[in-house]
C-alpha positions as protocol buffer text, in pm:
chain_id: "A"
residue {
  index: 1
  type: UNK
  ca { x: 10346 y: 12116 z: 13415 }
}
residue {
  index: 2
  type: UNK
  ca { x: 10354 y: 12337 z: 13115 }
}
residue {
  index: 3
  type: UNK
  ca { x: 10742 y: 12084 z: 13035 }
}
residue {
  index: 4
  type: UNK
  ca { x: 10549 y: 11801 z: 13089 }
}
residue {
  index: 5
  type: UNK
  ca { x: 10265 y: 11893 z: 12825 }
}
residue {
  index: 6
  type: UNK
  ca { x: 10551 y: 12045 z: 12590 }
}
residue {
  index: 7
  type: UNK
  ca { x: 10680 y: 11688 z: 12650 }
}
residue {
  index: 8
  type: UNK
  ca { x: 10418 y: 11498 z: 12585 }
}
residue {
  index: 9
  type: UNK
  ca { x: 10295 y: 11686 z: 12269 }
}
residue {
  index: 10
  type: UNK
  ca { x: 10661 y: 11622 z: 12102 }
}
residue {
  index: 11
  type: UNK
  ca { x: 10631 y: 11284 z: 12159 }
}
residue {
  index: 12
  type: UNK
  ca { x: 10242 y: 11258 z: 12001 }
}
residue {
  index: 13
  type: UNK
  ca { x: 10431 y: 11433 z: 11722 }
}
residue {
  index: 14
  type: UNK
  ca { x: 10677 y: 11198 z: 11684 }
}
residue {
  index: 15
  type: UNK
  ca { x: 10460 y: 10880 z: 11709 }
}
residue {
  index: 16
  type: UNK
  ca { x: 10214 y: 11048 z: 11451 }
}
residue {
  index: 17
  type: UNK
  ca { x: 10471 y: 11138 z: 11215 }
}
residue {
  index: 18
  type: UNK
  ca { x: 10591 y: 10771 z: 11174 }
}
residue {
  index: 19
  type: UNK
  ca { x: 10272 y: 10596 z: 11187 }
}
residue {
  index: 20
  type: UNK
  ca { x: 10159 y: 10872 z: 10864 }
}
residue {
  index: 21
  type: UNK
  ca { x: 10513 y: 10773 z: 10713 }
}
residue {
  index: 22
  type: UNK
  ca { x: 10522 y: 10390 z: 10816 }
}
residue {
  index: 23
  type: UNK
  ca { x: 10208 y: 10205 z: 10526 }
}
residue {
  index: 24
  type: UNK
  ca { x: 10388 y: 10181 z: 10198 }
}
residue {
  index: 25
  type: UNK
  ca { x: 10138 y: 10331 z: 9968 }
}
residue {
  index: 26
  type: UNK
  ca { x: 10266 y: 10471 z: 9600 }
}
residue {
  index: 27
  type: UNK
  ca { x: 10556 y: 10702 z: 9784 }
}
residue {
  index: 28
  type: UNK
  ca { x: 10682 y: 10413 z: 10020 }
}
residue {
  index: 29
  type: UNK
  ca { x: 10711 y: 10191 z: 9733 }
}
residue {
  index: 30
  type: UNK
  ca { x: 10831 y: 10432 z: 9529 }
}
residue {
  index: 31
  type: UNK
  ca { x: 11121 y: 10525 z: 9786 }
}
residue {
  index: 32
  type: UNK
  ca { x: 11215 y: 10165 z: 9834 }
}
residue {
  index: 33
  type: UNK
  ca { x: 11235 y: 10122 z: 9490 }
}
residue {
  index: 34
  type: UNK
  ca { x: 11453 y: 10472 z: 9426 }
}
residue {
  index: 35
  type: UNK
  ca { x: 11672 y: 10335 z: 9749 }
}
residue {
  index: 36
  type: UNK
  ca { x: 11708 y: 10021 z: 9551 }
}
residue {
  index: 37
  type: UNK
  ca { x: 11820 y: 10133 z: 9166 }
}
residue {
  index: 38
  type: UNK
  ca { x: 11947 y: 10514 z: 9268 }
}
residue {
  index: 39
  type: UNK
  ca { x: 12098 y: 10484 z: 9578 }
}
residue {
  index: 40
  type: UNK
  ca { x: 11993 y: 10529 z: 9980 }
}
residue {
  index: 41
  type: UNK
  ca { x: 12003 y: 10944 z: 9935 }
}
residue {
  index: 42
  type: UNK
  ca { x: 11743 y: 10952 z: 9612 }
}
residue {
  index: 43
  type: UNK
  ca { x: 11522 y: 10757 z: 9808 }
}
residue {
  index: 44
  type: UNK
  ca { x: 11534 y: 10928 z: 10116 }
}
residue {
  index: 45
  type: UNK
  ca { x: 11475 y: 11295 z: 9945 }
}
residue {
  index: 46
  type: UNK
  ca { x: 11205 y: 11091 z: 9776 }
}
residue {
  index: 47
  type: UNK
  ca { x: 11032 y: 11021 z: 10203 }
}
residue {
  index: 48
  type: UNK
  ca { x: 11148 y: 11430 z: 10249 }
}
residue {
  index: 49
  type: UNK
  ca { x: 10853 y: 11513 z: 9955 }
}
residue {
  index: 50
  type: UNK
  ca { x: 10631 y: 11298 z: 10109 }
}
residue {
  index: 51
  type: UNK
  ca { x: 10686 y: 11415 z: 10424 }
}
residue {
  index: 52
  type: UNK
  ca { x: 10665 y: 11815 z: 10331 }
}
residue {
  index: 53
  type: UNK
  ca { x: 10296 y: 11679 z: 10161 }
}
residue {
  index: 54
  type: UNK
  ca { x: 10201 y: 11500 z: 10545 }
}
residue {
  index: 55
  type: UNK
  ca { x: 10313 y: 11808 z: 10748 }
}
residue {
  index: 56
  type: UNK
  ca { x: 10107 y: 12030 z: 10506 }
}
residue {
  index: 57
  type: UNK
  ca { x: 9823 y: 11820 z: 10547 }
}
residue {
  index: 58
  type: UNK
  ca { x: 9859 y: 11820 z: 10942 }
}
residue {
  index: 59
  type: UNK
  ca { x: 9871 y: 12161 z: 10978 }
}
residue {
  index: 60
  type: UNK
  ca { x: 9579 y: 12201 z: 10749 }
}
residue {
  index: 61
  type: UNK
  ca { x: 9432 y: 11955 z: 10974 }
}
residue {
  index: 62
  type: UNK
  ca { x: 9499 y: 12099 z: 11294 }
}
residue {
  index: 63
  type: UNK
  ca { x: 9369 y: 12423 z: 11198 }
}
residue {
  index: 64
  type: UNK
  ca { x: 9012 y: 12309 z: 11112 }
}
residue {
  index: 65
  type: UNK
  ca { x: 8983 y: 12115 z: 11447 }
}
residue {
  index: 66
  type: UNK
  ca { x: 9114 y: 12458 z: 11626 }
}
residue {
  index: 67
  type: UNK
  ca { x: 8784 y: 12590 z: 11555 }
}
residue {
  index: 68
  type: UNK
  ca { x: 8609 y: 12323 z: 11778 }
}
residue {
  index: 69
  type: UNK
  ca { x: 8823 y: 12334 z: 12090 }
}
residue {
  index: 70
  type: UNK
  ca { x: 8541 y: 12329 z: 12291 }
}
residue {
  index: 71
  type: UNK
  ca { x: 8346 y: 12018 z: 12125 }
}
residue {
  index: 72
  type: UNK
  ca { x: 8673 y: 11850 z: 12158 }
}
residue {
  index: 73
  type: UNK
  ca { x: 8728 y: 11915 z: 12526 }
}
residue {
  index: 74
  type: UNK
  ca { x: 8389 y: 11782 z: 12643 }
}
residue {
  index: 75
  type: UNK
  ca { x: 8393 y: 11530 z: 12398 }
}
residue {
  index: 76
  type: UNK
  ca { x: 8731 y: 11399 z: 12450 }
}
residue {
  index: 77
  type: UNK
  ca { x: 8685 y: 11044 z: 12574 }
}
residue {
  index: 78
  type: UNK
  ca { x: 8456 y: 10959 z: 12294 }
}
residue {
  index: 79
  type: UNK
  ca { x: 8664 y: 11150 z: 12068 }
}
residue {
  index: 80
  type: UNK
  ca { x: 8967 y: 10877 z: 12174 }
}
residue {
  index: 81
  type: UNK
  ca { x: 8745 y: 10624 z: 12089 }
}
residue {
  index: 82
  type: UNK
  ca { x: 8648 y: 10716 z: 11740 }
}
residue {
  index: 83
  type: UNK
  ca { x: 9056 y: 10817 z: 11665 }
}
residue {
  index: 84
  type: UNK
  ca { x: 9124 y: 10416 z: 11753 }
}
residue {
  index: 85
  type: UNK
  ca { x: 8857 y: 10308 z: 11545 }
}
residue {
  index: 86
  type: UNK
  ca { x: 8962 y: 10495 z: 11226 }
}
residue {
  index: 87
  type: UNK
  ca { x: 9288 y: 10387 z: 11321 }
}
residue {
  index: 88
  type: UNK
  ca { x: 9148 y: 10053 z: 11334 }
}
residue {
  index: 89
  type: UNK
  ca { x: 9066 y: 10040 z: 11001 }
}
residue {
  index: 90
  type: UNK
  ca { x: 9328 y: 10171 z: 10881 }
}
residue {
  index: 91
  type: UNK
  ca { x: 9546 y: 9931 z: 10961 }
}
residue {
  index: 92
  type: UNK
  ca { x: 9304 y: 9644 z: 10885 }
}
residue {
  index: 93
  type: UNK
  ca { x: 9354 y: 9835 z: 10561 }
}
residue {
  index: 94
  type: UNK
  ca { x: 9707 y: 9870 z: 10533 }
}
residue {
  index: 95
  type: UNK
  ca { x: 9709 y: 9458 z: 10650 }
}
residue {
  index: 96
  type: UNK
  ca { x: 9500 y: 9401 z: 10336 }
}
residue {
  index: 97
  type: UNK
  ca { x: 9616 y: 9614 z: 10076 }
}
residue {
  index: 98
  type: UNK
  ca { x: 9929 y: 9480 z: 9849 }
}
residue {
  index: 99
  type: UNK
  ca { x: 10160 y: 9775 z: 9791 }
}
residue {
  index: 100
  type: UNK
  ca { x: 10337 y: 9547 z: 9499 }
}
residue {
  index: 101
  type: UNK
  ca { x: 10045 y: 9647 z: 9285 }
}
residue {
  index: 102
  type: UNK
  ca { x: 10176 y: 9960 z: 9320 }
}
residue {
  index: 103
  type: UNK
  ca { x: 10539 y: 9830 z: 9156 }
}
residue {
  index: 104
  type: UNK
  ca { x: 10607 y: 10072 z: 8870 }
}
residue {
  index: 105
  type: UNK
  ca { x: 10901 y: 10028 z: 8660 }
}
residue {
  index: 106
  type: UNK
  ca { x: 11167 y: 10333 z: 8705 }
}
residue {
  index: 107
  type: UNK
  ca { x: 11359 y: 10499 z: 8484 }
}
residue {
  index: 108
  type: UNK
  ca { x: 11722 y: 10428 z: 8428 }
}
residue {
  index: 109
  type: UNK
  ca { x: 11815 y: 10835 z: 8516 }
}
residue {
  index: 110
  type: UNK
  ca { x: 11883 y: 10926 z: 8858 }
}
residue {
  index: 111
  type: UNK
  ca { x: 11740 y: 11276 z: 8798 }
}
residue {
  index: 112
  type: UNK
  ca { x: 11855 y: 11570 z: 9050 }
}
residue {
  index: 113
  type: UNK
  ca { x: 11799 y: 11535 z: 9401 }
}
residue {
  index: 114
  type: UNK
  ca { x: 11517 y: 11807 z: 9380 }
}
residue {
  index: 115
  type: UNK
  ca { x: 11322 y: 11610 z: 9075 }
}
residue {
  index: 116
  type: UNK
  ca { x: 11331 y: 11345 z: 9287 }
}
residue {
  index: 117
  type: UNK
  ca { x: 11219 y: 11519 z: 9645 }
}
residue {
  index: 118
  type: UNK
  ca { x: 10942 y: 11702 z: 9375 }
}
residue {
  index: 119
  type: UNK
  ca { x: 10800 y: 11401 z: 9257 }
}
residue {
  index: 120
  type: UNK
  ca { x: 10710 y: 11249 z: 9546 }
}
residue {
  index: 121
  type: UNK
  ca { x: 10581 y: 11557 z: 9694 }
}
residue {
  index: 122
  type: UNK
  ca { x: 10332 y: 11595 z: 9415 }
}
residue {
  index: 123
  type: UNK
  ca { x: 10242 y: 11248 z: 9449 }
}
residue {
  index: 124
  type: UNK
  ca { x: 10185 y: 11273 z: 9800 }
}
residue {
  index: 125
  type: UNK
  ca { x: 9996 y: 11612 z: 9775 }
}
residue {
  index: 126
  type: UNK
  ca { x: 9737 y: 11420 z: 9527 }
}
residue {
  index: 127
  type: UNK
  ca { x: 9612 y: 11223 z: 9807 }
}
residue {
  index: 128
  type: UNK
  ca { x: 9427 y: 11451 z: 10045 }
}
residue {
  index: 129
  type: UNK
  ca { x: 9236 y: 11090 z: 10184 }
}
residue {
  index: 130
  type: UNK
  ca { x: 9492 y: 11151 z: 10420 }
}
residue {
  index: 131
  type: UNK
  ca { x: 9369 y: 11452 z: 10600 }
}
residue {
  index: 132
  type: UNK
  ca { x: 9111 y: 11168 z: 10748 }
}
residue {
  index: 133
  type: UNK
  ca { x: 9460 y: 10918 z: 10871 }
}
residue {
  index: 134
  type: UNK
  ca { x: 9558 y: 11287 z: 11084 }
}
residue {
  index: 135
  type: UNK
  ca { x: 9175 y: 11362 z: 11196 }
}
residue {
  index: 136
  type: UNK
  ca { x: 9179 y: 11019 z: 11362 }
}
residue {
  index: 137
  type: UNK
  ca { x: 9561 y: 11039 z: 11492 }
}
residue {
  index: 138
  type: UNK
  ca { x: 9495 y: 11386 z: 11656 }
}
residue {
  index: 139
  type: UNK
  ca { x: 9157 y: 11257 z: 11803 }
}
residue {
  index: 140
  type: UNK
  ca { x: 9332 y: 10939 z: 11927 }
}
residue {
  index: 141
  type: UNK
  ca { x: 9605 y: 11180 z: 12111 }
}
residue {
  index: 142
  type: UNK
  ca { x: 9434 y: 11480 z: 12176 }
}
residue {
  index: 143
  type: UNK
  ca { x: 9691 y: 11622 z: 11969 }
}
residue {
  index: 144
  type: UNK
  ca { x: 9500 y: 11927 z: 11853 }
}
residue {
  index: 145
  type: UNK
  ca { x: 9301 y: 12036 z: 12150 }
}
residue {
  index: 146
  type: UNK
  ca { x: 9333 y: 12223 z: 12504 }
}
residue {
  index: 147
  type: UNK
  ca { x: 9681 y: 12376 z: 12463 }
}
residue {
  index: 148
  type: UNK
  ca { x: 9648 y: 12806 z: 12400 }
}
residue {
  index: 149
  type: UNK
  ca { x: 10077 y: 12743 z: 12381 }
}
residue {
  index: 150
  type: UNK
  ca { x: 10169 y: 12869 z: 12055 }
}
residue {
  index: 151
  type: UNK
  ca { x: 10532 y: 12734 z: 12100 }
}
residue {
  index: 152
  type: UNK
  ca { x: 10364 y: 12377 z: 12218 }
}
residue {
  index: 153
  type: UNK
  ca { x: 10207 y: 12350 z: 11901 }
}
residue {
  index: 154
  type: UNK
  ca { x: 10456 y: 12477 z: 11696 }
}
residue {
  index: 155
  type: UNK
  ca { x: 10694 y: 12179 z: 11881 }
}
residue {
  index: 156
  type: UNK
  ca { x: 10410 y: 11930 z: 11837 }
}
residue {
  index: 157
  type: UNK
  ca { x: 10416 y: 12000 z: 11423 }
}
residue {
  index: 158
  type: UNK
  ca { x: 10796 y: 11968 z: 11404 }
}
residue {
  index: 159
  type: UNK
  ca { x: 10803 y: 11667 z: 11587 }
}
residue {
  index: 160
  type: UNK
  ca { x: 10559 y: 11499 z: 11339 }
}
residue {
  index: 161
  type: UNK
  ca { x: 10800 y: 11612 z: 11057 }
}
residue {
  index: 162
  type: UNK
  ca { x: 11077 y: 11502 z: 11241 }
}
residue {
  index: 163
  type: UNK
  ca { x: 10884 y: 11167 z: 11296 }
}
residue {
  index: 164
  type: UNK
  ca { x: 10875 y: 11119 z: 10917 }
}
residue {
  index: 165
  type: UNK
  ca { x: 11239 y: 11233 z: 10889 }
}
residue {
  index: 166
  type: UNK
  ca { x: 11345 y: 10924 z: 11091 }
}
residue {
  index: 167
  type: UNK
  ca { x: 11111 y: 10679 z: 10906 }
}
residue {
  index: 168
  type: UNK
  ca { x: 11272 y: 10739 z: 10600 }
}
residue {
  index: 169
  type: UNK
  ca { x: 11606 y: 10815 z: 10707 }
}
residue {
  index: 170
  type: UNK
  ca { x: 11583 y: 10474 z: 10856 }
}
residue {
  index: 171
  type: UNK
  ca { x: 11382 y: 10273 z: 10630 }
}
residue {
  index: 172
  type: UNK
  ca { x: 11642 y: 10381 z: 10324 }
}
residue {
  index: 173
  type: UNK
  ca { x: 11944 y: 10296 z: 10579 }
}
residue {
  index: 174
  type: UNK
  ca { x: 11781 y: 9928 z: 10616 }
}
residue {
  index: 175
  type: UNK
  ca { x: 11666 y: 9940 z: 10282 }
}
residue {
  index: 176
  type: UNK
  ca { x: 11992 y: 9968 z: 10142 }
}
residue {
  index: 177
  type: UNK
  ca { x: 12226 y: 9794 z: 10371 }
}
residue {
  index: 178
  type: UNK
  ca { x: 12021 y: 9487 z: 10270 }
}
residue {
  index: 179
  type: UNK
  ca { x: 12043 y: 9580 z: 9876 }
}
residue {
  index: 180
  type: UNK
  ca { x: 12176 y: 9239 z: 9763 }
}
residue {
  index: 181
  type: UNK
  ca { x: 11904 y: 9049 z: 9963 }
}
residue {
  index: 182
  type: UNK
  ca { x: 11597 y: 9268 z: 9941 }
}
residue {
  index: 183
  type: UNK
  ca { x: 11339 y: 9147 z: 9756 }
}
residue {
  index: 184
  type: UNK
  ca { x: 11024 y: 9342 z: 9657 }
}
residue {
  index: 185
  type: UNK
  ca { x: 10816 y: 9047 z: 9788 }
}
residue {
  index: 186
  type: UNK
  ca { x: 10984 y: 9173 z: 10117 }
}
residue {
  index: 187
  type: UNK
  ca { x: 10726 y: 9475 z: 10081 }
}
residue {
  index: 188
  type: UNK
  ca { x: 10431 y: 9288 z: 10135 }
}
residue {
  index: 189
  type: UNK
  ca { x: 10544 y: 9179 z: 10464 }
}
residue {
  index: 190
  type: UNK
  ca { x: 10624 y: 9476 z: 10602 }
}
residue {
  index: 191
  type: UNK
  ca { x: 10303 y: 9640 z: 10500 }
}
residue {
  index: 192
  type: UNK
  ca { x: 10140 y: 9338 z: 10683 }
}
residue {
  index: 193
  type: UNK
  ca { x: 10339 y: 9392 z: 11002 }
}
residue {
  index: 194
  type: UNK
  ca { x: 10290 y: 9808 z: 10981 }
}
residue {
  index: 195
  type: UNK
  ca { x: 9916 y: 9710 z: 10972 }
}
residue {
  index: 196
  type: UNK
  ca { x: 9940 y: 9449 z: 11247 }
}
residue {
  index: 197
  type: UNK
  ca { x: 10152 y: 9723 z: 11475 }
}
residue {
  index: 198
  type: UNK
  ca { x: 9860 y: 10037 z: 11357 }
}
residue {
  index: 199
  type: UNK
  ca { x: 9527 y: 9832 z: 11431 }
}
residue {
  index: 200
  type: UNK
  ca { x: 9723 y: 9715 z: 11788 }
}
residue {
  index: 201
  type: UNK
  ca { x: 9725 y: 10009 z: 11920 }
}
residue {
  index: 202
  type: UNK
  ca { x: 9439 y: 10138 z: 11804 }
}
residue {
  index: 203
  type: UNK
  ca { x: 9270 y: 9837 z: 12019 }
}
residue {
  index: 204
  type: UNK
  ca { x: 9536 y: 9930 z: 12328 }
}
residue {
  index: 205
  type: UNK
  ca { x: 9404 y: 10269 z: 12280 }
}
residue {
  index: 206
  type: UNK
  ca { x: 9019 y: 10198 z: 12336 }
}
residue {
  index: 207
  type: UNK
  ca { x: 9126 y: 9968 z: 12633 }
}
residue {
  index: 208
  type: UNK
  ca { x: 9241 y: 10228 z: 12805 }
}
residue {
  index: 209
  type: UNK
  ca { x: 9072 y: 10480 z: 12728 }
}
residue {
  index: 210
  type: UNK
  ca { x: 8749 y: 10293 z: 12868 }
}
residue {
  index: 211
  type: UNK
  ca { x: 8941 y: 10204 z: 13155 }
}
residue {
  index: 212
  type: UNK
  ca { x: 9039 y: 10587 z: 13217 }
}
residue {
  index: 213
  type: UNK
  ca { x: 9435 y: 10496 z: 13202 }
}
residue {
  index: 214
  type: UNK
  ca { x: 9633 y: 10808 z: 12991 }
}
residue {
  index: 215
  type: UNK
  ca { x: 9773 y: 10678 z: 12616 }
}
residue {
  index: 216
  type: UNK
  ca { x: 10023 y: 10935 z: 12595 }
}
């Protein structure tokens, strides 16, 4: 039992760190773009500052809902509901928004590997809108409640890092591999399809949640 919820809380972590990672706001364009005129490893220190940022702002997260355990035990069901719905829109959101607004020219200087991871960690820490994207992810999972394991959460928060590790890891392997053909057009279509893939499981999610099936 106790496996099975160790489990299941790595793989919450997982799916929240890459659905945090996945819109391209100013860091994902900013990576792609650093992937593009630097090289796959600038842009993928560039998703590591982003991703320190995120994990700060989950555990920050996670310890303000630890104070209402209890609310979120009885009120789990309808707790579900209202994680799908912010999750809802925010990937009606994502779906609208057009990261190529967002399009910044870069400079010509690669910069160290550490300017680069800095940056985007700054720029990512300026946003703390996303505290309310990890509210409604761990009340969509449950993420945050119930468990008294101190090792279970500790796996649960290092799986959501390690989510974002393998966003960017991959998105700067694709990212660069198609270098030649990659346009930035090519942006707004996969912030479209991240937003299509967020709100559809949000809506999977209240299905079954008001139909008492488990959603990891």
């Amino acid at each position: 039992m106790i496996l099975m919820n160790t489990l299941t809380t790595i793989f919450q972590g997982l799916i929240i760190g890459i659905i945090v990672s996945a819109p391209l706001g100013p860091v994902g364009v900013l990576c792609i773009q650093r992937t593009l005129n630097k090289g796959r490893w600038y842009g993928f220190v560039t998703g590591l500052g982003a991703s320190l940022s995120d994990i700060i702002y989950a555990l920050l997260t996670g310890f303000g809902m630890s104070f209402i355990f209890d609310f979120i035990n009885s009120n789990q069901q309808l707790l579900q509901i209202f994680g799908s719905i912010m999750l809802l829109g925010f990937g009606f959101y994502t779906y609208r928004s057009n990261p190529m607004k967002k399009v910044r020219p870069t400079s010509d200087k690669k910069g160290s590997y550490f300017h680069n991871f800095l940056t985007a960690f700054l720029v990512s820490l300026s946003n703390p809108l996303i505290i309310f994207l990890f509210i409604g992810l761990f009340a969509r999972f449950a993420f945050a409640a119930g468990s008294v394991n101190v090792a279970e959460h500790v796996m649960g928060y290092l799986a959501i890092a390690f989510g974002a590790f393998l966003w960017w890891l991959t998105t700067t392997f694709i990212v660069d591999k198609v270098r030649k053909t990659f346009r930035l057009r090519g942006i707004l279509f996969i912030n479209r399809l991240i937003g299509v893939i967020v709100m559809a499981i949000s809506l999977i999610g209240v299905v079954l949640t008001l139909t008492g099936i488990s959603f990891i």
